[in-house]
C-alpha positions as CSV (number, residue, x, y, z in Angstrom):
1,X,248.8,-109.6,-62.8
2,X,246.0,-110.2,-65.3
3,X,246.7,-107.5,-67.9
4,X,243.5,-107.9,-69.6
5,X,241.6,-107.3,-66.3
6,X,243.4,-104.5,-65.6
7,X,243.0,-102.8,-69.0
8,X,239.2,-103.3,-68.4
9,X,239.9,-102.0,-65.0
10,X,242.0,-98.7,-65.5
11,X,239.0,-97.6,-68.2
12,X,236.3,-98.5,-66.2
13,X,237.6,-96.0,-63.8
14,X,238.5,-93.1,-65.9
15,X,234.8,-93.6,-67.8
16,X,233.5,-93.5,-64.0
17,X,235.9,-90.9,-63.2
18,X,235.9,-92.9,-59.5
19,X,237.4,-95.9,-58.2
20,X,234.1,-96.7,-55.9
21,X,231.7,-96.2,-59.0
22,X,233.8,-98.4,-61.4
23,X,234.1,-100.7,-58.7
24,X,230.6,-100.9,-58.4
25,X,230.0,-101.8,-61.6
26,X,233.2,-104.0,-62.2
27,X,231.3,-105.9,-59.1
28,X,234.8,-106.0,-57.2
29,X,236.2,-104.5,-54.1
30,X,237.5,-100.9,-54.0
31,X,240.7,-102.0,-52.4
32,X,241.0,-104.3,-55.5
33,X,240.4,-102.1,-57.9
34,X,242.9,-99.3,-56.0
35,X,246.0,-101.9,-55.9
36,X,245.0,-102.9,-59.8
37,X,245.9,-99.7,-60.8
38,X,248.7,-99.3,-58.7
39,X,250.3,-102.8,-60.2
40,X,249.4,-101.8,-63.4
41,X,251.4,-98.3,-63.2
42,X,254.4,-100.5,-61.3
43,X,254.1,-102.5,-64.2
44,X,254.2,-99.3,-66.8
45,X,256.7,-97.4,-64.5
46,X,254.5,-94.4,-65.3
47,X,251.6,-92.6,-63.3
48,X,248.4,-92.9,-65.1
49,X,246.2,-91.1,-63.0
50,X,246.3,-87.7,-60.9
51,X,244.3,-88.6,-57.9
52,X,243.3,-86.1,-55.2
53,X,240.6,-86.6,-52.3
54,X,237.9,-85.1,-54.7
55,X,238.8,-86.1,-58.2
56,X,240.9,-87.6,-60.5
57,X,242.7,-87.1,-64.0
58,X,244.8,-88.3,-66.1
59,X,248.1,-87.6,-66.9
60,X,249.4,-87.4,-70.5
61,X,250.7,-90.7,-70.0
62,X,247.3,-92.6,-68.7
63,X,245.6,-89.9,-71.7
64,X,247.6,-92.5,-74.6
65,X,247.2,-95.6,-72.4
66,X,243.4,-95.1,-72.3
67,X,243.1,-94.7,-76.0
68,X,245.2,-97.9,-76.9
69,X,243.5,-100.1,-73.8
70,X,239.6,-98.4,-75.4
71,X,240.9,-100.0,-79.1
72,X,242.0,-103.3,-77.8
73,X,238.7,-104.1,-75.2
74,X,236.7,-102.6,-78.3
75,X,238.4,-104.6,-81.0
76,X,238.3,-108.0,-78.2
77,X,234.1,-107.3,-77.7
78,X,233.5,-107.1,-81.3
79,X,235.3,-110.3,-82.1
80,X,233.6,-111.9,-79.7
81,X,230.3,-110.2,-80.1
82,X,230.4,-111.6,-83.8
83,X,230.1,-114.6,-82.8
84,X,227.7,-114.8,-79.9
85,X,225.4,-112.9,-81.7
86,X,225.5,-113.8,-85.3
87,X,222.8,-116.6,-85.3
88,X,220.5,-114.5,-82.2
89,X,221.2,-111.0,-83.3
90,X,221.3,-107.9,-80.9
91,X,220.1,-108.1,-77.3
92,X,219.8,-106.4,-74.3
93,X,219.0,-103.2,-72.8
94,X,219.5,-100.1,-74.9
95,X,219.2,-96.6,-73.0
96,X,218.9,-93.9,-75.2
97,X,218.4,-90.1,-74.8
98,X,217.0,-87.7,-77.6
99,X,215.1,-84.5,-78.0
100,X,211.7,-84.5,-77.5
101,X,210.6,-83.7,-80.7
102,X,212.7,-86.0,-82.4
103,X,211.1,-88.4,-79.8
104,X,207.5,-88.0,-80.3
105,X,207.3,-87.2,-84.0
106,X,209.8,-89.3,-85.6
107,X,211.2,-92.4,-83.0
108,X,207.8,-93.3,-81.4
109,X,206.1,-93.8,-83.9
110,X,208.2,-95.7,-85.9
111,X,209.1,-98.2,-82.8
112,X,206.9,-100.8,-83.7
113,X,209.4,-100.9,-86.7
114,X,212.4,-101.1,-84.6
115,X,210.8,-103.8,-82.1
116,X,209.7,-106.0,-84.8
117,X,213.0,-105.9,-86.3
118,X,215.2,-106.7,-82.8
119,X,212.8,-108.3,-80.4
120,X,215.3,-108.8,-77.6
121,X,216.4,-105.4,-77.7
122,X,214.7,-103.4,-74.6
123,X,214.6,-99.3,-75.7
124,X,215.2,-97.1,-72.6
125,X,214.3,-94.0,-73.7
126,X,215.0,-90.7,-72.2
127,X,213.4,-87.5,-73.8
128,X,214.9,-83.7,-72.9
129,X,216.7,-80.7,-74.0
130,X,219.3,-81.2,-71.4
131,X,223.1,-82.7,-72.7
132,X,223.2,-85.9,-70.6
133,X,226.4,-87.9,-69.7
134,X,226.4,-91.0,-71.3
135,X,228.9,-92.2,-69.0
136,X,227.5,-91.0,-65.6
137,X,223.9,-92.1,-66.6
138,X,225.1,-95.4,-68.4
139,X,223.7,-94.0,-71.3
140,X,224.7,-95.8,-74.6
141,X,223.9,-93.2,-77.2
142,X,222.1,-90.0,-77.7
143,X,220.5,-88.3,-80.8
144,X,221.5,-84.5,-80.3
145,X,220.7,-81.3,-82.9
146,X,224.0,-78.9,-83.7
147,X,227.4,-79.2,-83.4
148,X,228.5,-81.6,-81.1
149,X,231.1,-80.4,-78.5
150,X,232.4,-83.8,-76.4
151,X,235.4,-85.1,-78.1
152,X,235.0,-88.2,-75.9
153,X,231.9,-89.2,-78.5
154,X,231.6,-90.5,-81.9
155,X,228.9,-88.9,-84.2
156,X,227.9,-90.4,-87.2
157,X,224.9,-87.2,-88.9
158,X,221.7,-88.2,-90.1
159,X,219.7,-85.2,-90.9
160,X,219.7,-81.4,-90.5
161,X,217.1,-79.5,-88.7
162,X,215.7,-76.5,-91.4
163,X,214.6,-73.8,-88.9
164,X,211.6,-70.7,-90.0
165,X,210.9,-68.1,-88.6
166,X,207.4,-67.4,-87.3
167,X,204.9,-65.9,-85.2
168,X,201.2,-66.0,-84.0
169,X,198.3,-64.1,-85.8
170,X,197.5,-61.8,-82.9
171,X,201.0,-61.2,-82.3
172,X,202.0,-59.5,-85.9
173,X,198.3,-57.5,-85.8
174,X,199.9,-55.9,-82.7
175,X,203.5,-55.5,-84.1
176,X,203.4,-56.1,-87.7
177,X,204.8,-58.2,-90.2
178,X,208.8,-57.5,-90.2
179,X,210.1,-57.7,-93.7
180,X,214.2,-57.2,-93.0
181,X,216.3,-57.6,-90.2
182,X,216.3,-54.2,-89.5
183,X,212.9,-54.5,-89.0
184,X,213.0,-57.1,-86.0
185,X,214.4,-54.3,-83.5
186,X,211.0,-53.4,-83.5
187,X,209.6,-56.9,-82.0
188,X,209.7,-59.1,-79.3
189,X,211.7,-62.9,-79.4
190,X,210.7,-65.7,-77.2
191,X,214.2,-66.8,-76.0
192,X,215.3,-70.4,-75.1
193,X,218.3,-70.7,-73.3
194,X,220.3,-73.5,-72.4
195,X,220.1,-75.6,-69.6
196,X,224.0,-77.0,-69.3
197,X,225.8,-73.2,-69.7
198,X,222.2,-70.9,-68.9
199,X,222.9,-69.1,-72.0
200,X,220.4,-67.5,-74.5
201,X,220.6,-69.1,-78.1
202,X,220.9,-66.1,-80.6
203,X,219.6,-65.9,-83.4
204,X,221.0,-66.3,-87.1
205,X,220.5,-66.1,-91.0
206,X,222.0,-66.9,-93.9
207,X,222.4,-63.7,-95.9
208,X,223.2,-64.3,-99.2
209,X,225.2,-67.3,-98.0
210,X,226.9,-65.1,-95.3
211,X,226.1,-66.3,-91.7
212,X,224.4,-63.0,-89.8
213,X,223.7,-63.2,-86.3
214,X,220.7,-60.6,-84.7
215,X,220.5,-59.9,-81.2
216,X,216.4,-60.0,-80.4
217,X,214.7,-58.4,-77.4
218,X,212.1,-60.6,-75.7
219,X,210.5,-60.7,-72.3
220,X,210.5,-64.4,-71.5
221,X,212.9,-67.2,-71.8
222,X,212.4,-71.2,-71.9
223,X,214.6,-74.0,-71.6
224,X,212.2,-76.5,-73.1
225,X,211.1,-76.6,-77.3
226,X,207.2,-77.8,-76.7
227,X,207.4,-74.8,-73.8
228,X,209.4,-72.2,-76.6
229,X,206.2,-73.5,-79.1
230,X,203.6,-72.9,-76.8
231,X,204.9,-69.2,-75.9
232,X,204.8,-68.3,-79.6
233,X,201.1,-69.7,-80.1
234,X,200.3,-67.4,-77.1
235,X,201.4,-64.6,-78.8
236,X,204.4,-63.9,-76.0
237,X,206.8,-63.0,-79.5
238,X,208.7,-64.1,-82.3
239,X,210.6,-67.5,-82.8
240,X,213.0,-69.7,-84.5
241,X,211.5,-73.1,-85.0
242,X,212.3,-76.4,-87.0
243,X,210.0,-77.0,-89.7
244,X,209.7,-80.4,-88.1
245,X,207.4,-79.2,-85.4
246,X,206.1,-75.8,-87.2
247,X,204.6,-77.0,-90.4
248,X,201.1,-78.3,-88.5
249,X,201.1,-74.8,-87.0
250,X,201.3,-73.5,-90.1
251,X,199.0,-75.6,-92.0
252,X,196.5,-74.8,-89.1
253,X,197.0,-70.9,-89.1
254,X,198.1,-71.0,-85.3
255,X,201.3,-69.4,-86.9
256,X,202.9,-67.8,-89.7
257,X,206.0,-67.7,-91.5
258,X,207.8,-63.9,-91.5
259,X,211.0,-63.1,-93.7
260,X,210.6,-66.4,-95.5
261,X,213.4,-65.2,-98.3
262,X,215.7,-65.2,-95.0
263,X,216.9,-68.8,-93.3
264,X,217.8,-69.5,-90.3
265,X,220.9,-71.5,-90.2
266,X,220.1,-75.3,-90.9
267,X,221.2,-77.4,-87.6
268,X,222.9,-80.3,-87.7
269,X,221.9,-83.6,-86.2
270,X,223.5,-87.0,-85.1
271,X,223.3,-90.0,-83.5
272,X,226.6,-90.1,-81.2
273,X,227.7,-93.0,-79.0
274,X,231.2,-93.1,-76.8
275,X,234.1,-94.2,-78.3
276,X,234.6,-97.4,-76.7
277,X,231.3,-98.7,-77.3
278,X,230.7,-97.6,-80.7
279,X,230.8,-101.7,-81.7
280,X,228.2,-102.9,-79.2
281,X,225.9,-105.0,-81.3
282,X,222.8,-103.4,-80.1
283,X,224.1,-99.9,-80.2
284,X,224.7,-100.7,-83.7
285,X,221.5,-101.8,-84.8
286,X,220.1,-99.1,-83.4
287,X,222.8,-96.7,-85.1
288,X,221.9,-97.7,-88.3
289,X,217.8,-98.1,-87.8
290,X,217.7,-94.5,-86.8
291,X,220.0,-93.0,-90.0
292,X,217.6,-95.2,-92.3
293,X,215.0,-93.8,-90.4
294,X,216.1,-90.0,-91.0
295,X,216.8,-90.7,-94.5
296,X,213.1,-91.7,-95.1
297,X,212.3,-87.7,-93.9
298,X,212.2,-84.9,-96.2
299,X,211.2,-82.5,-93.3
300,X,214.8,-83.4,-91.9
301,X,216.0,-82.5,-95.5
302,X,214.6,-78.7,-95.3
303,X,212.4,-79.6,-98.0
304,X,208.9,-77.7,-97.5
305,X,205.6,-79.7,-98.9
306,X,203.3,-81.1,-96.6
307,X,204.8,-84.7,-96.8
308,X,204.8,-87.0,-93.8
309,X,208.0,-87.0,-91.9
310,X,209.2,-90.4,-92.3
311,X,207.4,-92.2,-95.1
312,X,203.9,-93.3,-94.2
313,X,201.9,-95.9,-95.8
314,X,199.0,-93.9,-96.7
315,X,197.6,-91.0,-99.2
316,X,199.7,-87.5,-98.9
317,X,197.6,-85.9,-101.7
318,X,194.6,-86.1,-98.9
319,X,196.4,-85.9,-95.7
320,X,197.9,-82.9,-93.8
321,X,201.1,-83.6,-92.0
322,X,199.2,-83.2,-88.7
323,X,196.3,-85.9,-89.9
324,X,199.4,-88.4,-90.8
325,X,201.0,-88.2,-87.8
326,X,197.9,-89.2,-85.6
327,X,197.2,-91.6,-88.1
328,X,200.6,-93.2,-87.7
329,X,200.5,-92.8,-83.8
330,X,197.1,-94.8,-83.7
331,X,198.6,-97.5,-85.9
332,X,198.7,-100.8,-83.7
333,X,201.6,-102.2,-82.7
334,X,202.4,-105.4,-80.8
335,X,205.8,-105.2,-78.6
């Protein structure tokens, strides 16, 4: 029995969580890949994997096996990846997933960068608010804001999220300006719930430095942030929003900042990528782009002047942040 192959093989299936999917992609017969792992557990005299007619798992045993056989095909593709791609540098196709806002204000129009610097790397980019499975969607890595939940991943942070609070004009004329907690019983929240558990996302503030969580009333709910915006610009209620995507609104007047001596708690955000294919050349590059990238942003810093988000070449002293960003986003760019 080729060991190797069947190291490659027993992952493949427990990433696929199905022998027919990770035959599929192995490009080998499902009978093959079923009497692989049966050899390979012969060989082991231990059951790696629970197997019923719907799903399988794995047992404590195939749970250390995995880990070991994930370092090993790791450590084997970066030896080898060193050396067929030192003198060409990354290529291939690169499918990433991120939030939409960290999509369109910060990654898009910054790609040209990112093209020029690895020509032979393809973006596949997929913008949502959902949590997608990197292995189920062959997804290589995902930029995601808070604390990251799937021990299966490997985050590396590159910025925080600074949230305000804030409403529209008409909408404190009607209720008023609130100027304490207490005083938001008397008003109305948008809510955005999430789309993987259908939850509503409470929210929070940082009283002197003790984290205070307020239950809001609201009459409508979103699961998307440009759709959560748009509700507050209506007038619909209060919200939470990074200072990423409110500071034009504020500069414009379409909002307003309430209980600005109170902050919402600062969110956390990070490129993460699965474990065993945290050394992929191209997935590396892009790794490291990105945090440069996020470094280069004092709105991803919580700082509050009306600087551009990721260090344009051009004047901030006469420049709004909105005027920047449709400056950058008309900037020509050959891909």
């Amino acid at each position: 029995m080729d060991r190797f192959q069947a190291m490659q093989v027993f992952t493949r299936v427990v990433d696929a969580n199905s022998f027919t999917r990770a035959a599929e992609t192995l490009g080998l017969p499902r009978a093959t890949v079923t009497t692989i792992i049966q050899n390979l557990e012969a060989l082991l005299q231990v059951r790696l994997l629970n197997r019923t007619t719907r799903r399988i798992s794995l047992t404590p045993d195939g749970a250390a096996y995995y880990e070991h056989c994930a370092r090993i095909l790791a450590e084997v593709e970066e030896t080898e990846a060193s050396f067929r791609d030192a003198a060409r540098g990354p290529k291939g196709r690169l499918r990433i997933d991120v939030p939409p806002p960290i999509g369109r204000l910060i990654l898009i129009p910054h790609l040209c960068d990112f093209s020029s610097r690895y020509p032979d790397v393809e973006l596949v980019i997929g913008m949502g608010d959902r949590a997608v499975d990197l292995v189920r969607e062959a997804v290589d890595c995902v930029i995601r804001v808070g604390e990251l939940q799937d021990s299966s991943l490997v985050a590396r942070r590159i910025g925080t999220f600074q949230s305000i609070t804030c409403g529209a004009p008409d909408y404190l004329e009607r209720y008023g300006t609130p100027h304490s907690i207490d005083d938001l019983q008397q008003h109305q929240a948008v809510h955005y719930f999430s789309t993987r558990t259908g939850r509503t996302i409470d929210w929070d503030f940082i009283v002197d430095g003790v984290f205070t969580p307020v239950k809001m009333a609201g009459k409508v709910s979103v699961n998307d942030a440009e759709a959560y915006l748009d509700c507050a610009l209506q007038g619909f209620g209060l919200i939470q929003l990074p200072l990423l995507m409110a500071l034009p609104h504020l500069e414009s007047g379409a909002l307003k900042e309430v209980l600005p001596h109170l902050t919402p708690s600062p969110m956390p955000i990070s490129v993460a990528y699965l474990q065993n294919r945290h050394l992929s050349p191209k997935v590396r590059a892009f790794v490291d782009w990105v945090a440069d990238l996020f470094g280069t942003c004092p709105l991803l810093g919580g700082q509050r002047e009306s600087s551009p988000p990721c260090s344009f070449p051009t004047h901030p002293d006469t420049l709004t942040l909105r005027d920047m960003l449709e400056q950058q986003n008309r900037a020509e760019c050959t891909l």
